[in-house]
C-alpha positions in Angstrom: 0.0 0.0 0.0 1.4 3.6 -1.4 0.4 7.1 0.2 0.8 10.3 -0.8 -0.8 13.5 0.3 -1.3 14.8 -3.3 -1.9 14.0 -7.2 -0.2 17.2 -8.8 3.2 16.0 -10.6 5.8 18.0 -9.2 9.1 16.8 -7.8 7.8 14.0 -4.9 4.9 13.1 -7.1 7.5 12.6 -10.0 9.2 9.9 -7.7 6.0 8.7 -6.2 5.1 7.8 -9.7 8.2 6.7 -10.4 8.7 4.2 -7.5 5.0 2.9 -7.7 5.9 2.0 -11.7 9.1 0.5 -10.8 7.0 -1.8 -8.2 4.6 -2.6 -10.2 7.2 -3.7 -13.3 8.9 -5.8 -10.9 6.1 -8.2 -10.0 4.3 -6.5 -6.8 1.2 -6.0 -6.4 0.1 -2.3 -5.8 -2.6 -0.2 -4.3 -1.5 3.4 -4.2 -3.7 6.1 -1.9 -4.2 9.3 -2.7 -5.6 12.0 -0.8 -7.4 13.6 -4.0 -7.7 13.4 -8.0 -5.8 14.8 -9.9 -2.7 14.5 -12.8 -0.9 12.2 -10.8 -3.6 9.4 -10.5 -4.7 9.9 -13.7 -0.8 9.1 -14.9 -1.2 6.0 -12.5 -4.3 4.6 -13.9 -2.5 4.9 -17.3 -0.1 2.5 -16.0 -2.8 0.1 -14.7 -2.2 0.6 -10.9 -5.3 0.7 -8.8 -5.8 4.0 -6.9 -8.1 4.8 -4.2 -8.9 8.2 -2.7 -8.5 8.5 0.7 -8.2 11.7 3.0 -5.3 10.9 4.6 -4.8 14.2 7.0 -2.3 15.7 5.4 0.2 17.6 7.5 1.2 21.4 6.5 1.8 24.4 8.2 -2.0 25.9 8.0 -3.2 23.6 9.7 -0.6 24.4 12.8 -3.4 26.2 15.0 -5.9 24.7 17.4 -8.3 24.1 14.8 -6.6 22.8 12.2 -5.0 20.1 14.6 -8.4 19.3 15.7 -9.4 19.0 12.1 -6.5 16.6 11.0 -7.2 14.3 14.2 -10.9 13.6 12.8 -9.5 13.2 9.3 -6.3 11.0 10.3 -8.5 8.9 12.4 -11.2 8.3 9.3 -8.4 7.4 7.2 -7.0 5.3 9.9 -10.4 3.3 9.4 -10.6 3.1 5.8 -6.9 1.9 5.3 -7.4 -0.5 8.1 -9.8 -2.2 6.4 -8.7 -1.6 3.4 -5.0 -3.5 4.2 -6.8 -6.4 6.0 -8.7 -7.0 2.7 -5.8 -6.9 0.5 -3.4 -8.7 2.6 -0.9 -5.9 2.8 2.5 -6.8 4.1 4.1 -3.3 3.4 2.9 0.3 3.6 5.1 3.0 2.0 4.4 6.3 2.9 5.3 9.4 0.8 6.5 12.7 2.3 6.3 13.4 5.9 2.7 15.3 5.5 1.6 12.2 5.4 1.5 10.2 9.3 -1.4 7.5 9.1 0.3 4.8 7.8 3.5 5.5 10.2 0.5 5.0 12.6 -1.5 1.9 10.9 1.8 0.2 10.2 2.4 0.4 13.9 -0.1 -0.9 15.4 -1.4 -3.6 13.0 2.3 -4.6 12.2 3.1 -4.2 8.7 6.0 -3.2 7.4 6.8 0.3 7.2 9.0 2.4 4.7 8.8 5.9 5.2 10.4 8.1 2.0 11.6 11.4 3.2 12.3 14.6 0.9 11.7 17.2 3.4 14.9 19.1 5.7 13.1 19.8 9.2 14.9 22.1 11.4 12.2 24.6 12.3 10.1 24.9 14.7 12.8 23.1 16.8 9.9 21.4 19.3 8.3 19.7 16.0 11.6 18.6 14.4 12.5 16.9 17.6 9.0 15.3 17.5 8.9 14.2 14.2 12.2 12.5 14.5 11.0 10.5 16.9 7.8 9.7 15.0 10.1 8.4 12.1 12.0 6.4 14.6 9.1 4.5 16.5 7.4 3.9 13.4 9.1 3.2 10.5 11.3 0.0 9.5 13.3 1.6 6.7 13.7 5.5 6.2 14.3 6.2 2.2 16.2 10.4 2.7 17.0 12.0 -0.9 20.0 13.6 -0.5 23.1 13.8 2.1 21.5 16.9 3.3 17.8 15.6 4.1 20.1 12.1 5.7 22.2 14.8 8.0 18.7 16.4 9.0 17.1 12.7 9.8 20.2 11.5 11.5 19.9 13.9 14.7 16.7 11.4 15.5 16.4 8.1 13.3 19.1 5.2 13.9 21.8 5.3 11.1 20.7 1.9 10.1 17.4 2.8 9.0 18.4 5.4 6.8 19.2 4.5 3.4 20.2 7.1 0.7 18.5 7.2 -2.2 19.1 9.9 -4.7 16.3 10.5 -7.1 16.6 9.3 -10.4 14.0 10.3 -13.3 13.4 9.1 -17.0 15.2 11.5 -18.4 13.9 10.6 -22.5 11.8 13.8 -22.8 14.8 16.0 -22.1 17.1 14.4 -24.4 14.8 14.9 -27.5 14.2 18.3 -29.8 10.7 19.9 -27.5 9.5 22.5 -28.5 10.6 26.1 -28.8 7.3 28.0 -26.9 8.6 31.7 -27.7 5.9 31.9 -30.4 3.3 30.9 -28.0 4.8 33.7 -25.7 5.1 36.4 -27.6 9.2 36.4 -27.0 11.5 37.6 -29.5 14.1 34.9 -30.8 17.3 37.3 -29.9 15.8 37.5 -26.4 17.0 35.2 -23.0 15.2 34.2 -21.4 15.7 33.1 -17.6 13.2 31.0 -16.1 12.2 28.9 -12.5 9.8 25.9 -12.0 7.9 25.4 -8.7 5.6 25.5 -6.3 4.5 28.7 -4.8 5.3 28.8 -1.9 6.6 30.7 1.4 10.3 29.1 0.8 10.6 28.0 -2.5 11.8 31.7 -3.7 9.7 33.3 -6.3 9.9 36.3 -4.5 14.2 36.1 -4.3 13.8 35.5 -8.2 12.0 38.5 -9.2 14.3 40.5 -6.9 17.4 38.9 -9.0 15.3 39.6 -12.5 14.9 43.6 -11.1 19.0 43.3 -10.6 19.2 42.2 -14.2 17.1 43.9 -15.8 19.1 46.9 -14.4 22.0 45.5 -16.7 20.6 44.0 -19.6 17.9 45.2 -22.2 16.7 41.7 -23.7 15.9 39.5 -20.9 12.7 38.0 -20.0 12.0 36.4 -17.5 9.5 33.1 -16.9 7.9 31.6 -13.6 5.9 28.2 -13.8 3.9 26.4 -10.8 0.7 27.2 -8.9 0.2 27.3 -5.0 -1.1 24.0 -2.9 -5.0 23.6 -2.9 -6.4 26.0 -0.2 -3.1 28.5 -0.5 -4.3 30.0 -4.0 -4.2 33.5 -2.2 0.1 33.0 -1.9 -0.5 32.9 -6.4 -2.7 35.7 -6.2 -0.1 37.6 -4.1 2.8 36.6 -6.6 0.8 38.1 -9.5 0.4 41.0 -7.9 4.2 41.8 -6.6 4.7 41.1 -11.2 2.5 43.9 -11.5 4.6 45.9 -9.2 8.0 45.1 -10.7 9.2 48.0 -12.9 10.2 45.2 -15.5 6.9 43.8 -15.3 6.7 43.7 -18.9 9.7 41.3 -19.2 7.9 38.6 -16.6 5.4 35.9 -17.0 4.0 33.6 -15.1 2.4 30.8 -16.7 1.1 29.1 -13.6 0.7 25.1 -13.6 2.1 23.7 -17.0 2.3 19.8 -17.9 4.5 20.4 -20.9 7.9 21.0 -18.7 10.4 19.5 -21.1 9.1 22.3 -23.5 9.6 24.9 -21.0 12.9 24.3 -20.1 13.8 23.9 -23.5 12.5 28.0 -24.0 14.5 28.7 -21.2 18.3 29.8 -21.5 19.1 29.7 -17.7 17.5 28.2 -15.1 17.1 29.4 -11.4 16.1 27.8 -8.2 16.4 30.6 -5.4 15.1 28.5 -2.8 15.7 30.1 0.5 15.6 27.3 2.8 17.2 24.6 2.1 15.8 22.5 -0.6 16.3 18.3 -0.1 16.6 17.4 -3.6 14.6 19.6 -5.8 14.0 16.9 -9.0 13.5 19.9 -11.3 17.1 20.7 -11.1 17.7 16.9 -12.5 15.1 17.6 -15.1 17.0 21.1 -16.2 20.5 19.8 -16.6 19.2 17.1 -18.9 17.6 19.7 -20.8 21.3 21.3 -21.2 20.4 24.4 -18.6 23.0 25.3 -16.5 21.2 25.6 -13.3 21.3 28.6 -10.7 20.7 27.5 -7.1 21.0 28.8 -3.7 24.2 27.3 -1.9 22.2 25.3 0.1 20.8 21.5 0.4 20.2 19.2 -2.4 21.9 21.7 -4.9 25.4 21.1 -3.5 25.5 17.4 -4.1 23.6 18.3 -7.5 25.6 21.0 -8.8 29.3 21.6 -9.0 30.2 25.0 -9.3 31.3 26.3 -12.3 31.2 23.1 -14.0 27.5 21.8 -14.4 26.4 25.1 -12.7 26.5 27.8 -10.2 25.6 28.6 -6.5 24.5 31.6 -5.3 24.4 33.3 -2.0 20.8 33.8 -0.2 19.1 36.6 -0.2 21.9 38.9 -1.8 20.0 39.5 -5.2 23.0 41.8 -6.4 25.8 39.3 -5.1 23.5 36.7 -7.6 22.3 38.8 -10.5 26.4 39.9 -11.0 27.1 35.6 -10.9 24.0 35.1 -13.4 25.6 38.4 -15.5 28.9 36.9 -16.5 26.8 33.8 -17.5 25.0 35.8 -19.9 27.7 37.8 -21.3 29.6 34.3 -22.1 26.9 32.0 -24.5 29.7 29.7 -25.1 30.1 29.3 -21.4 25.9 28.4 -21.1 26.2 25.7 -23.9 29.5 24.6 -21.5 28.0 24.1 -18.9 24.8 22.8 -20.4 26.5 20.4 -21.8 28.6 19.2 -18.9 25.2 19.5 -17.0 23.0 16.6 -19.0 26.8 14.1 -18.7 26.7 14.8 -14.8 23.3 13.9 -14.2 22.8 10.7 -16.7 25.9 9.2 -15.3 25.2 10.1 -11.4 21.3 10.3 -11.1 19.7 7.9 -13.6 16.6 5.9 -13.4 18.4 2.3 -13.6 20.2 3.4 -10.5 17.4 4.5 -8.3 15.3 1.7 -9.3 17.9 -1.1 -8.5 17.8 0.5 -4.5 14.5 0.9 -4.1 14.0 -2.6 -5.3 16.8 -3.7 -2.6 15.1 -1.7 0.2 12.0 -3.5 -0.4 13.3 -7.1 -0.9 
């Protein structure tokens, strides 16, 4: 039995998909629960794997008030129910669970004793009361503890027992990168001579849109033909932080060079419109699978010098770091890029060797298959 909090497709749904088909391939039988409907059961149903939906209580930080914990009790406790008699009648031996929004099968796994493998792609460190606590949720309740990234492993350590963790950096299919996609300039209304510089992701309080367009006003101080492109929409129930991003566009004095295209299925096609790619995050970010799907698009990727990205990227070579929250410190890193094509094709091109060799599919599949033998 597979949870996850959510059907979009970006980065954890990506390897949620990506596990559950590996699984499934490999002669297990599969029930994946979602919390709702969406692209991401609709991609599983194309595969032929039975999905249920299932409020599962997901865990984020609106919910942290009296209310909110009052309502994921009820809804955590009602999923307990349905899962519970949902793994007696299919015989379940394992329950993974995706993310760590998602708790009930930590708890189901407990106390009806199935196995539990818990796959982590989250850093914790703040508030310090609930990182302690969830550590120890993790501990007590998981078998095997799947962490992303040396960073996310570091994070885990402080609480889980070193033999539970097992590193497992993602790997995607990378065949939609590697072919000619299409050139969406047309569609946008960009001139050809433009660059264009461009980030992919959710929006949200730390993922850094907000850092980006302060890095596009810094560049746009510089340069005359850059344009700038943001892609992703906000969680269900947080459309107000999208709303709120559209709005700080309309403020930017460069607004006219910025455009935010909101939720797009056709990534591959994005990044291939894309000259640059940025990932401001400012907290540290596990191991943001967009980066993996950039450098095999030949991007050289801009990141904050911070989680995932340092075991991703090596600077100068398959891409650059950037400080946080110094926009002119960044825009003058991201300036000599663009004053040196031949060093963006470089670097684009050392960018898709690093991450076929080091993060491919074949490789993730063959541990996750070992951690579940």
């Amino acid at each position: 039995m597979m949870l996850h909090g959510s059907s979009d497709l970006y980065g954890a749904s990506k390897i949620f998909l990506l596990t559950a088909e590996i699984l499934s391939n490999n002669g297990v039988a599969v029930l994946v629960i979602l919390s709702e409907d969406g692209p991401l059961a609709d991609e599983l149903k194309k595969l032929g794997i039975r999905v249920e939906l299932v409020r599962l209580g997901v865990i984020r930080r609106k919910y942290f008030n009296i209310s909110g914990l009052f309502n994921r009790l009820k809804v955590t406790f009602e999923a307990y129910r349905k899962l519970g008699a949902l793994a007696e009648e299919e015989k379940t031996t394992h329950i993974y669970s995706n993310t760590a929004a998602v708790w009930v099968g930590a708890l189901l796994s407990r106390m009806k004793g199935y196995t539990h493998i818990w796959h982590l792609h989250e850093i914790i460190e703040q508030p310090k009361f609930f990182a302690v606590w969830m550590g120890k949720l993790v501990e007590y309740n998981s078998h095997k503890v799947i962490v992303v990234s040396e960073a996310v492993k570091k994070n885990w350590a402080k609480h889980v027992s070193a033999n539970k963790l097992h590193l497992v950096y993602n790997g995607i299919d990378y065949n939609p990168y590697l072919c000619k996609s299409v050139d969406l300039r047309k569609e946008l209304n960009i001139p050809n001579e433009a660059m264009i510089i461009g980030m992919i992701g959710r929006v949200n309080s730390w993922k850094g849109q907000e850092y980006f367009l302060e890095i596009s006003e810094e560049l746009n101080k510089k340069f005359l033909n850059l344009y700038f492109l943001l892609v992703g929409d906000a969680f269900p129930g947080d459309e107000h932080l999208f709303e709120g991003l559209e709005q700080r566009i309309l403020e930017n004095k460069f607004s006219d060079k910025i455009i935010n295209l909101g939720f797009r299925k056709d990534i591959s096609h994005v990044l291939a419109t894309m000259d640059i790619f940025i990932l401001p995050s400012i907290l540290p970010d596990p191991f943001p699978t967009v980066i993996l799907e950039a450098m095999a698009s030949k991007k050289p990727v801009v990141a904050t010098a911070q989680g995932g990205a340092l075991e991703m990227i090596e600077h100068g070579e398959t891409g650059y770091h950037i400080p946080l929250n110094e926009a002119p410190e960044a825009a003058s890193i991201i300036g000599d890029l663009i004053n040196n094509k031949g060093q963006i094709n470089k670097v684009g091109e050392e960018a898709r060797k690093s991450v076929i060799e080091n993060f491919s599919l074949p490789k993730y599949g063959q541990k996750i298959l070992n951690i579940f033998s």
